[in-house]
Phi, psi and omega in degrees: 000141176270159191303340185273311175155349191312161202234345139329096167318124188241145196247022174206098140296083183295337173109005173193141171327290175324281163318348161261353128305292185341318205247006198261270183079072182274125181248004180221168182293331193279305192283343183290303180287339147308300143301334182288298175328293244264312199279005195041045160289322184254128163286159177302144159090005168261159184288110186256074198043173188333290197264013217063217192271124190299144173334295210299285186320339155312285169316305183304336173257338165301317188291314179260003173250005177259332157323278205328292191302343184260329177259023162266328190301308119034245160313318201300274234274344180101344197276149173319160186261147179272117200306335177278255233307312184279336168277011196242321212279313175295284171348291163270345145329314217259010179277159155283166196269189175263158191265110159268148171244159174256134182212137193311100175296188202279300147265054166077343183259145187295134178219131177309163165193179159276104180319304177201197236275128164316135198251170163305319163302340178297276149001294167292355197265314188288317195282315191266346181263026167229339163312297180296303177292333183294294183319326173251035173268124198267340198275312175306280191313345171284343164276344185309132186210155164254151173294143185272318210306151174317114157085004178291100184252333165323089169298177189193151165264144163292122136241358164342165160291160160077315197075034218224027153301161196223352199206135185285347153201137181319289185310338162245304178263002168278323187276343153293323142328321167267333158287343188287313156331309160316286147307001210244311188295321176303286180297350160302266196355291194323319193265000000 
């Protein structure tokens, strides 16, 4: 189940807003309003402008989740934070976010909604300040993992028991790894 409600399995949960732009990289408008849904930055049923989420909010979140990713890269490697990425990062921190309201649902129970329809800068504002908190939490950044996995570029927070995860996710790149295991032990076997 996704943090919004979407009743859709997502099968890689990085553990913060921020990191699932990192990993989403909505490269169109249809995913992009897809993601606002899945991750419930947008509650179901809001209006995302005339035509949907305009072109121009693409680029603008492709801009900030490519900030994001250089400076999680960053904290990973130990390296210093870079300046264009953390003034590009503040910056849009410093809009206000959008104002949820509670309002009656459908079976009688309070459903978040929006007083009106969320602009981008807002949106992007929700996105870099989980951002922000994740970069100065030293107790967050100490959870931070990269995927082990073949080709893993994927980030994560570990909250695992043990703290000892590897993969951004067991059912895909843990189960590659384990048939590549698998395989690698059958032709020893073989020979």
């Amino acid at each position: 189940m996704t943090r919004g409600g979407d009743e859709r399995v997502r099968w890689f949960d990085p553990g913060r807003l921020c990191l699932d732009l990192m990993a989403a990289r909505p490269a169109d408008a249809a995913r992009l309003a897809q993601w606002l849904l899945a991750v419930g930055l947008v509650p179901p049923g809001t209006p995302l402008g005339e035509d949907g989420v305009p072109e121009e909010w693409v680029a603008r979140f492709g801009e900030l989740g490519r900030s994001v990713d250089r400076l999680v890269r960053e904290v990973l490697d130990g390296s210093p934070a870079r300046g264009d990425d953390l003034d590009r990062l503040n910056a849009v921190a410093a809009a206000p976010p959008p104002a949820p309201r509670a309002v009656p649902g459908e079976g009688g129970g309070l459903v978040r909604a929006w007083g009106s329809p969320p602009d981008c800068a807002a949106l992007l504002a929700a996105v870099a300040r989980d951002a922000v908190e994740l970069l100065t939490d030293p107790s967050a950044r100490a959870l931070l993992r990269q995927c082990e996995g073949a080709g893993g570029r994927r980030v994560y927070l570990d909250t695992s028991r043990g703290r000892r995860r590897r993969w951004c996710s067991s059912a895909v790149c843990g189960n590659r790894q384990r048939v590549a295991r698998h395989r690698v032990k059958k032709n020893l076997n073989a020979r």
